[in-house]
C-alpha positions in Angstrom: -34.6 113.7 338.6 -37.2 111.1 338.7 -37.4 111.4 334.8 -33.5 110.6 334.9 -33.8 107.7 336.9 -36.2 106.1 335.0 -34.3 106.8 332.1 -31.0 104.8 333.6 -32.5 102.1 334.9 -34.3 101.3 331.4 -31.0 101.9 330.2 -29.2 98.9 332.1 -32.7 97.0 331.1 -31.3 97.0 327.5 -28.2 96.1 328.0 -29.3 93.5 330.6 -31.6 91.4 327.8 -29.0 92.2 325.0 -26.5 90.6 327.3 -28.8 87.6 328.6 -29.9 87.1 324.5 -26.0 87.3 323.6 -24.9 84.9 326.2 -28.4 82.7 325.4 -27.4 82.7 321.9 -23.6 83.1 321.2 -23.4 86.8 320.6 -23.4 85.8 316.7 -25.4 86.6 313.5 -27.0 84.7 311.3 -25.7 82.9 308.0 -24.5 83.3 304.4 -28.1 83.8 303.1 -27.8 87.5 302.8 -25.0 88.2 300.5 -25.0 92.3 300.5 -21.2 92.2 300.9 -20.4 89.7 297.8 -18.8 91.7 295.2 -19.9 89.4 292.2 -23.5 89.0 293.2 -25.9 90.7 291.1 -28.4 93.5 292.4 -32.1 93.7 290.3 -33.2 96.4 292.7 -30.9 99.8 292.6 -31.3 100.4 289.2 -34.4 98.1 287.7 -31.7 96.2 285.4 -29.5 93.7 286.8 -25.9 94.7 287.8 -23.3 93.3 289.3 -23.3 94.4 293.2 -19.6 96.0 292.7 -21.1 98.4 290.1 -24.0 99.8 292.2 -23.9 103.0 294.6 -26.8 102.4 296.7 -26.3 99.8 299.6 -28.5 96.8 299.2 -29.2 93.4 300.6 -29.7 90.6 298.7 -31.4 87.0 300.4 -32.5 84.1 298.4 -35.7 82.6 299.8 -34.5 79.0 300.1 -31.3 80.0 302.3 -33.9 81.6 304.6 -36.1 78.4 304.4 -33.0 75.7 305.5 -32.8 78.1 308.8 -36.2 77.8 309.5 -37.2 81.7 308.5 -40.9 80.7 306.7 -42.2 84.8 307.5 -40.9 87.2 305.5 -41.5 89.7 308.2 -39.1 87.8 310.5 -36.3 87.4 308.0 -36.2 90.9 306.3 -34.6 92.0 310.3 -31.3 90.4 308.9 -30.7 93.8 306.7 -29.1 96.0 308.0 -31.1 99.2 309.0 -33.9 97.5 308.8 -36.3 96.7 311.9 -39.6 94.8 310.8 -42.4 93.5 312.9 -45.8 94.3 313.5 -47.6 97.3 316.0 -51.0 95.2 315.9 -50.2 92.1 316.8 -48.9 88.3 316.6 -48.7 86.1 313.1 -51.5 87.5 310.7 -51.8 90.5 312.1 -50.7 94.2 309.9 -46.9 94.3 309.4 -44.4 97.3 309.9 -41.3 98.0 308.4 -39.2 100.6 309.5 -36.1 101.6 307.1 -33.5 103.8 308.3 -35.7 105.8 310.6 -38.8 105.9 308.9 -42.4 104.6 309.2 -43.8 101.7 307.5 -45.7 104.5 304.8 -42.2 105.5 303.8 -41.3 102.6 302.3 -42.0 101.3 299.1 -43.1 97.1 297.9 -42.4 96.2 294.8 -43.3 92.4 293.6 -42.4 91.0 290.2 -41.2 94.5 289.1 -44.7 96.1 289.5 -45.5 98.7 292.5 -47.7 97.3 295.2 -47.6 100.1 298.0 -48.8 103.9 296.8 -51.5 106.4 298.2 -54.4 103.5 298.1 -52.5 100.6 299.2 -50.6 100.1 302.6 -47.3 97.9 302.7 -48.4 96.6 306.2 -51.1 93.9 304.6 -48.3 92.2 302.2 -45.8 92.0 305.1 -48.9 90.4 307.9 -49.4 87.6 305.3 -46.2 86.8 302.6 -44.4 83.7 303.0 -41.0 82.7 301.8 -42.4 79.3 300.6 -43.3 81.0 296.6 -40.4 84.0 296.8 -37.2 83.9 295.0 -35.4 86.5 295.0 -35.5 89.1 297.6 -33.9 92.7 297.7 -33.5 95.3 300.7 -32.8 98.6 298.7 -31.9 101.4 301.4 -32.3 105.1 301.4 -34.0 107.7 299.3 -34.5 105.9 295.9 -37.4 109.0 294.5 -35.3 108.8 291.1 -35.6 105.4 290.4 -39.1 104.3 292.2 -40.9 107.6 292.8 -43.4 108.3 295.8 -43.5 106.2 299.5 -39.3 105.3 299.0 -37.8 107.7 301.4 -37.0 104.9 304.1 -36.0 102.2 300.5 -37.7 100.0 298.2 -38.6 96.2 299.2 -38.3 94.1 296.1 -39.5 90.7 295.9 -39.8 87.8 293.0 -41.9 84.9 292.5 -39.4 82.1 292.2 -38.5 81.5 288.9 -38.1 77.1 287.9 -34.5 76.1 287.4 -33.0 73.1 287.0 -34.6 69.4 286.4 -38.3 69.3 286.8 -39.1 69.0 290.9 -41.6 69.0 293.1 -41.8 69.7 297.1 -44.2 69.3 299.8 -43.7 71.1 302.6 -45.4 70.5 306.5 -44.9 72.0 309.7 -47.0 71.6 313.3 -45.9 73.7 316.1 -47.3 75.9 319.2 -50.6 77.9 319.2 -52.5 74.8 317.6 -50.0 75.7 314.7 -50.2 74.2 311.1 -48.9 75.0 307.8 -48.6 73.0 304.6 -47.2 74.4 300.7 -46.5 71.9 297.6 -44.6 73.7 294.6 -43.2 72.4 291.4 -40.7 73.9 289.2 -38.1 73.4 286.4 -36.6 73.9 282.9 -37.8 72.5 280.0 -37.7 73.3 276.4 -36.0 76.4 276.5 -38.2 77.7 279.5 -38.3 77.8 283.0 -42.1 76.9 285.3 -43.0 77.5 289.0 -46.1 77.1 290.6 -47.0 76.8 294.2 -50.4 76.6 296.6 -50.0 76.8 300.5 -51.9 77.0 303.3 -51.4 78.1 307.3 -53.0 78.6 310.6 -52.6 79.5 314.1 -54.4 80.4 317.5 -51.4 82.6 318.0 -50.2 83.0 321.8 -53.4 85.0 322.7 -56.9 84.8 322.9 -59.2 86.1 320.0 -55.7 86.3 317.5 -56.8 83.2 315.3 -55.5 83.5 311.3 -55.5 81.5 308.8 -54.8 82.4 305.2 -54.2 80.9 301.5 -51.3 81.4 299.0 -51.0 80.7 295.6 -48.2 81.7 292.8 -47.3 81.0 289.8 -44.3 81.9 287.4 -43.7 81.2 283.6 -41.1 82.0 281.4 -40.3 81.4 277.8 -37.0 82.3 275.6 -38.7 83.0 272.4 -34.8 83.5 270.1 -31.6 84.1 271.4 -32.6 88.0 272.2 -36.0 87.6 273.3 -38.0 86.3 276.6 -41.3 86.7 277.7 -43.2 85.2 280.9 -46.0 86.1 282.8 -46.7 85.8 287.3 -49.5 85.0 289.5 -49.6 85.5 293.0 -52.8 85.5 295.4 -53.7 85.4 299.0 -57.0 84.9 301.3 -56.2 85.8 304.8 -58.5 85.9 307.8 -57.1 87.8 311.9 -59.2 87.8 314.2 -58.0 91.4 315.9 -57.7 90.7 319.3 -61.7 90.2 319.7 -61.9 93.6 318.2 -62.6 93.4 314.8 -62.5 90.4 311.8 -60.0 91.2 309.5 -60.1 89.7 305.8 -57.4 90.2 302.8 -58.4 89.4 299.8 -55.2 90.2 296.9 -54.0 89.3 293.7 -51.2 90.2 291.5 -50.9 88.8 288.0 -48.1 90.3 285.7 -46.8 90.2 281.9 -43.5 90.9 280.8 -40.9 90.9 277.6 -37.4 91.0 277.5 -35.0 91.4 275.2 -32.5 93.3 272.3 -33.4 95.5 269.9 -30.2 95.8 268.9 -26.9 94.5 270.4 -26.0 97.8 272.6 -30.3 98.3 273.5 -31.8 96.5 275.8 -35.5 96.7 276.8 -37.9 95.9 279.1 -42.1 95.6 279.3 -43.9 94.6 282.5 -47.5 95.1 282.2 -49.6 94.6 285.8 -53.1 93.9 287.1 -53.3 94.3 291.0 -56.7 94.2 293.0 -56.7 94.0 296.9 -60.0 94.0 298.7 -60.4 94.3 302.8 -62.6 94.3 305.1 -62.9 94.7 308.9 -66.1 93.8 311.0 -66.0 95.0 314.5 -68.6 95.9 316.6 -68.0 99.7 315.9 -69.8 98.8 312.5 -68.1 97.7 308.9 -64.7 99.2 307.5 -64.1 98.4 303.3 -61.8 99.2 300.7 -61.9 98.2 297.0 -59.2 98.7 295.3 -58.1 97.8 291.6 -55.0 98.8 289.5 -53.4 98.7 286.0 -49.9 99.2 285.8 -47.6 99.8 282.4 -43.7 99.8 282.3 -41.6 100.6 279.6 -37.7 100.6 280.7 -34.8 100.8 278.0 -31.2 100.3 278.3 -28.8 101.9 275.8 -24.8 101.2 275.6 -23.7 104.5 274.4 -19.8 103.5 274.9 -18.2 100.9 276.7 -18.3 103.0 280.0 -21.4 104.9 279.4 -25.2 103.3 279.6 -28.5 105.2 279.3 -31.3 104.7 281.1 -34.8 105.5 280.4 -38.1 104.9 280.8 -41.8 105.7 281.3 -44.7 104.5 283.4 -48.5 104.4 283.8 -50.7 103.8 286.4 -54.5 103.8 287.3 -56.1 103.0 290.1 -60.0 102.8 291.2 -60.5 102.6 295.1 -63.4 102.6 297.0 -64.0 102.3 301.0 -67.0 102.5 302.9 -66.9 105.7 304.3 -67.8 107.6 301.2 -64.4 107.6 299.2 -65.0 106.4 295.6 -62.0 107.7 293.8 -60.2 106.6 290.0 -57.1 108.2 289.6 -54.1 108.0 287.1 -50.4 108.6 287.8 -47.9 108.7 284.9 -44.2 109.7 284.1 -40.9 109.0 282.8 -37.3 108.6 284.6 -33.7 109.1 282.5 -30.3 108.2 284.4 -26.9 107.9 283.3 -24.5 105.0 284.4 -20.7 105.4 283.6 -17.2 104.5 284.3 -15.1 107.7 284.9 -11.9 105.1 285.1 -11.1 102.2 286.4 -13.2 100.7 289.5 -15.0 104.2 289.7 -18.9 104.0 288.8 -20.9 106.9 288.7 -25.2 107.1 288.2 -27.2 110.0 287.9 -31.2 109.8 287.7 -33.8 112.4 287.3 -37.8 111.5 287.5 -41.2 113.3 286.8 -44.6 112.1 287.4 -47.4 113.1 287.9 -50.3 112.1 290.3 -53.6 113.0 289.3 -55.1 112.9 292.8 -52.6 115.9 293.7 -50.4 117.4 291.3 -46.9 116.6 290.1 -43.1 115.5 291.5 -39.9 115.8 290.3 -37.1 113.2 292.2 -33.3 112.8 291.1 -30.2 110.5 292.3 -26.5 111.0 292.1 -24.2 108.0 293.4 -20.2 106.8 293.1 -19.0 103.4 294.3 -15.6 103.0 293.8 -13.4 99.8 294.2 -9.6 99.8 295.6 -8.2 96.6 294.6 -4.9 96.8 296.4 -7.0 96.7 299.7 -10.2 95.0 298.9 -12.2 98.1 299.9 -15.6 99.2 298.2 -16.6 102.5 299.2 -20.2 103.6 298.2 -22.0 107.1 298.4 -25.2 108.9 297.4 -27.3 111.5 297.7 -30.9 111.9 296.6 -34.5 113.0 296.6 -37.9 111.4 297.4 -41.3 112.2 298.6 -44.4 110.7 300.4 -47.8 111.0 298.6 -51.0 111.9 300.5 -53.4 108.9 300.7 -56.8 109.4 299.6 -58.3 109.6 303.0 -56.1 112.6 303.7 -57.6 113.7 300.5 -61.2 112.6 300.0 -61.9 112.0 304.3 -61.6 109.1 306.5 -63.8 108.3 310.0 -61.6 110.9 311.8 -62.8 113.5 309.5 -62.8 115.4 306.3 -60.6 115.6 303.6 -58.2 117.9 302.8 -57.5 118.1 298.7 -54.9 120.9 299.5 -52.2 118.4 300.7 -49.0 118.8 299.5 -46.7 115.6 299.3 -44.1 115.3 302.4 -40.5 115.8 300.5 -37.0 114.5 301.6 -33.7 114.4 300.6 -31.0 112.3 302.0 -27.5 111.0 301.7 -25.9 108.3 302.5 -21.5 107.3 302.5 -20.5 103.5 303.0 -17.1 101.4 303.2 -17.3 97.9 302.8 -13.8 96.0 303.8 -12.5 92.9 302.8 -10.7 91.7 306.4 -9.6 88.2 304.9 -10.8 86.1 302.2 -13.7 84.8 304.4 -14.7 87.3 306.5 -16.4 91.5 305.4 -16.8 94.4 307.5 -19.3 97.3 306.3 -20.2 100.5 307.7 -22.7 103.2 306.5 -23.8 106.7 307.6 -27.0 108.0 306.5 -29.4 111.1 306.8 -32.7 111.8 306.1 -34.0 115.4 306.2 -38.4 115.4 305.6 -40.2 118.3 305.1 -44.2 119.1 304.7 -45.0 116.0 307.3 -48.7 115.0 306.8 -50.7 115.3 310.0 -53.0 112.9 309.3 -55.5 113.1 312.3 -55.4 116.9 312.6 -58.7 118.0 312.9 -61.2 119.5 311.5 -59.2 117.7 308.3 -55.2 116.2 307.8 -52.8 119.3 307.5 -48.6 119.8 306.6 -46.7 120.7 309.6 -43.8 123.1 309.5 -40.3 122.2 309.7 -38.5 119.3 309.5 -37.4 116.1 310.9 -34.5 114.2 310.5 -33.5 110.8 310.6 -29.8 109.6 310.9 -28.2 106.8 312.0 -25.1 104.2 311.4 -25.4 100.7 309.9 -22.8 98.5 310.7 -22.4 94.3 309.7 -19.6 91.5 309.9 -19.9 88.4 307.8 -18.0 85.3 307.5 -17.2 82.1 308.2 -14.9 79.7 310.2 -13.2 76.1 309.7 -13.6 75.9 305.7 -16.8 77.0 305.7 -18.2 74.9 308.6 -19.2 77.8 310.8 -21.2 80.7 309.4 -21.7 83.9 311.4 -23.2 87.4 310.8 -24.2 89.9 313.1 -25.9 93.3 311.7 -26.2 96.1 314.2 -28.2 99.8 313.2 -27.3 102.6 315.6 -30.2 105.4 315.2 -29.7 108.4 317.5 -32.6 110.2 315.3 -35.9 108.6 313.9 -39.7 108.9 313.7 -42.2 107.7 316.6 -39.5 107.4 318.4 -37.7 104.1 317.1 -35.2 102.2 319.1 -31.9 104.0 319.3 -30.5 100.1 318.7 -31.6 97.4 317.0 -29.1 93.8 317.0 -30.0 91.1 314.4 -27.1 88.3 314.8 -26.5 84.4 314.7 -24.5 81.6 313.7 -24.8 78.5 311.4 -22.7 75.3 312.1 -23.0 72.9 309.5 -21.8 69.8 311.9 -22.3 67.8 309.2 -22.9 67.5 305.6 -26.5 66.1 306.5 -26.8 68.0 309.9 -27.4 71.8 310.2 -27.5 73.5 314.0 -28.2 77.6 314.4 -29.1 80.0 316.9 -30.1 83.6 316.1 -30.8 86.6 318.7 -33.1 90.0 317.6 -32.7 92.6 320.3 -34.2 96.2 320.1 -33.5 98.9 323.0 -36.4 101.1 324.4 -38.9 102.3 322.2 -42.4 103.7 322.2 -43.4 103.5 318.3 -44.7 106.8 318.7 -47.4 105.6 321.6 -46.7 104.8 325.2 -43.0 103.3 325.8 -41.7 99.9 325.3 -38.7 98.5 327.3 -36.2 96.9 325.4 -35.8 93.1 324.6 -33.6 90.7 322.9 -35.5 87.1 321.4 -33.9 84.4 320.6 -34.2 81.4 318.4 -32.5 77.8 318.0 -32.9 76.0 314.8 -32.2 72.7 313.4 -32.3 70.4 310.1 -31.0 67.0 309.2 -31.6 65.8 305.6 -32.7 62.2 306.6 -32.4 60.9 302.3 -31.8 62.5 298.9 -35.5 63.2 299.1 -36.9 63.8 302.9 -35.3 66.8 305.2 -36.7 67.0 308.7 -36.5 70.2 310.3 -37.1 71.7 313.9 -36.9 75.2 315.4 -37.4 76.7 318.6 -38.7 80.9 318.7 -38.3 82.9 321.6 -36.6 80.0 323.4 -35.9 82.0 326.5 -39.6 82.8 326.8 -39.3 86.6 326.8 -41.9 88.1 327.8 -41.9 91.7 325.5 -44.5 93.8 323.8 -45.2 94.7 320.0 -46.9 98.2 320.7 -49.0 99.9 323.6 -51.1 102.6 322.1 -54.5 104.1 323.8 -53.5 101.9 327.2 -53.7 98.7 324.7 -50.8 95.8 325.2 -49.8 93.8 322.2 -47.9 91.2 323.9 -45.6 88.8 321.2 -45.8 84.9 321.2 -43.8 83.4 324.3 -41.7 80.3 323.4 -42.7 78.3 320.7 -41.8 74.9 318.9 -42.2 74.1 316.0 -41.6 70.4 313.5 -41.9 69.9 309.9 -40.8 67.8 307.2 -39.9 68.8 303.3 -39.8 65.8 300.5 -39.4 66.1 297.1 -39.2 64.2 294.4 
């Protein structure tokens, strides 16, 4: 009975804070920026070719980088929670500190990062020390690919894939600077110049930020660079190549000094071999190196990684298109605590996209690879979308295959133990069914179902060494969104909600991202913004629920100067990131924040 109690009364908690955040900040969801539900946008992501949205089975998201950067979203971690099913913060702490992204249900290690086309996140590499440190000041475009996506992307893409470009230069040659001072002894400064000249296209960028962060011992600072260059070399043919590095320091809560060192720098060719074949070459160099000084002694990894892509496109008829393509991959990692691995993976993946009639698309993908470290995997895809003109309905489905890799210390041993080289990789398969609705010209309802069923969990502190457990979980939920806008585009609203009765470490059973945009006028831009999560425990001890929100502002002053002004958590919540081992995380309280972007 007592149990039941505390059960209600965290119940009414939640609705309490969602109510108090709704009222606080209109009950609405943020802008335009995130055009998922725009039939004639195109999607990079669902099948590694550009499509047109209306053509793709899989549900993405789409956000450019520059809509988030008007509303005064600089942290990628903070702007990928306008995606539907998508919940991403951090379990260790404030800005700086090891990001988490949770994707339909499933951990952070389930999901997979891909950055100028080339696989970050695998067996060696977390996703979590990408999301503590990216910016939106040097990204372009930026993809939310949901559900299992094995087929297309291989291991650690059971949750979906995160994909994210360097910005590419468009336009007449410009340059911006970029300052902001805020709470927490805050500061952050970026300059980036880009353009098109001479039949190519140039971006390149340097930044900087620091903070005290709203507790003691949480200092950060870190520093970006990137750097994009493309050049048509005929009418068929384009090749360009992409730089992006960071230096990031966290100090862990007085518990450790945490360092990222990380560098990506890419190749790539595009072009036709023939009028109905396409191809595609992306050749990748990716080191990151980290290191953590606590009083417990010194934690290290080395790692270093050579990535080849070969992807083809063939026209077979004018409804049917082949895919296919193969991959390499080799990676050399090396920690502290004995691990001194170099490993290759390598494969190929075929697909078939085709019109059966009319409006109805239809994709089908099979994949093999195989991981040195552990043996081989076999994923596949089928998916339909099909479009109903007469009521402006797209309806999507899917159903798929995908798998989670053991990491090397489940393999080759970690500081909780020994190795186990008998792993087998976790397996899933999922579906997924989705309707998006046209209401009126201006305003889209969508809905999607989803299930995840995982197998062969890794049990990674089992002792003496990491083990599979038997059985299987599940992960199922609802995503639900409404977009639009008012008064000829002078209002913009969108509210995203993911309803998930069944997920891993105990996720929050709701999660609200919403806001609202009013473009008073042409010069003058006005939002809120609310992100509410119920109870939750993130597999530790649990967390009541809370609902943050945020008031932004920007007024272009000239042609050339925009002033800008936002105020997080303005109702001074007072919530927690994680508890685990009887350890608070507590998030920022309010904060304020000024800055001003010229260009020239």
């Amino acid at each position: 009975m007592k149990q039941k109690k505390t059960t209600s009364l965290r119940g009414q908690h939640w609705r309490a804070v969602v109510a108090r955040g709704m009222i606080g900040a209109f009950a609405t969801a943020v802008s335009h920026a995130e055009v998922d539900q725009e039939w004639d946008s195109i999607v990079v992501s669902a099948l590694r070719t550009p499509r047109q949205a209306s053509d793709i089975a899989s549900s993405v998201a789409v956000f450019d980088a520059r809509e988030w950067e008007k509303r005064g979203l600089f942290q990628l971690r903070d702007a990928l929670n306008e995606s539907p099913g998508v919940i991403s913060t951090s379990t260790g702490g404030q800005t700086g500190a090891l990001g988490s992204v949770f994707i339909r249900g499933t951990n952070t290690a389930y999901s997979q990062l891909v950055v100028d086309g080339i696989r970050l996140s695998d067996s060696t590499t977390p996703l979590g020390n990408m999301l503590g440190a990216a910016r939106s000041f040097d990204l372009g475009r930026v993809e939310v690919l949901r559900g299992a996506q094995g087929a297309a992307y291989g291991g650690e893409s059971i949750g979906g894939v995160l994909w994210l470009e360097t910005a590419r230069g468009s336009g007449k040659p410009q340059g911006t600077l970029f300052a902001e001072v805020g709470s927490f002894d805050s500061f952050s400064t970026g300059i980036r110049y880009q353009g098109e000249k001479n039949n190519g296209s140039f971006f390149l960028s340097s930044s900087m930020e620091e903070t005290n962060n709203d507790s003691p011992h949480e200092e950060f600072h870190q520093g970006n660079a990137a750097l994009r260059l493309e050049q048509k070399i005929n009418k068929d043919w384009q090749a360009g190549l992409s730089f992006r590095g960071v230096d990031a320091y966290y100090n862990n809560q007085g518990n450790s000094e945490d360092r990222v060192d990380g560098s990506l720098f890419t190749i790539h060719l595009n072009g036709q071999l023939r009028p109905d074949w396409k191809t595609s070459f992306i050749g990748g160099f990716h080191q990151e190196m980290y290191d953590s000084d606590s009083s417990y002694g010194n934690y290290g990894t080395d790692m270093r990684a050579i990535n080849l892509l070969l992807d083809h496109e063939w026209s077979l008829r004018d409804n049917w298109v082949f895919l296919g393509g193969v991959f390499g991959h080799r990676s050399d990692f090396v920690n502290t605590i004995g691990t001194d691995q170099t490993r290759d993976r390598y494969g190929l993946h075929l697909g078939v996209d085709w019109e059966t009639m009319k409006h109805w698309k239809n994709y089908v993908a099979w994949r093999w690879e195989d991981y040195d470290a552990y043996g081989e995997e076999s994923t596949w895809r089928i998916g339909s979308c099909y479009e109903i003109d007469a009521t402006q309905t797209m309806i999507r489905s899917g159903v798929g295959s995908s798998f989670r890799a053991p990491t090397y210390l489940d393999l080759f041993g970690s500081s909780f133990g020994e190795g186990n080289p008998s792993l087998q990789a976790e397996s899933s398969m999922g579906w997924d069914f989705g309707i998006e609705q046209s209401l009126t010209e201006n305003h889209v309802l969508l809905f999607t179902m989803f299930q995840n069923s995982i197998e062969d969990r890794i049990n990674s502190f089992a002792q003496p060494r990491p083990i599979n457990l038997a059985g299987n979980v599940h992960t199922q939920g609802l995503e639900t969104g409404l977009s639009g806008n008012f008064l000829d585009r002078v209002l913009h609203y969108r509210l995203a909600w993911t309803y998930l009765p069944s997920g891993l470490s105990e996720q929050p059973r709701h999660h609200i991202n919403a806001g609202l945009d009013w473009q008073a006028t042409d010069r003058f831009l006005l939002g809120i913004g609310l992100n509410a999560l119920s109870d939750h425990s993130w597999g530790g001890a649990p967390i009541e629920a809370y609902a943050v929100g945020r008031i932004h502002a920007s007024y272009q002053a000239t042609e050339t100067i925009r002033l800008h002004a936002r105020w997080e958590n303005f109702t001074d919540e007072s919530y927690l990131l994680s508890y685990f081992y009887g350890q608070a995380i507590r998030a920022a309280g309010s904060a304020i924040y000024g800055g001003i972007t010229m260009t020239w």
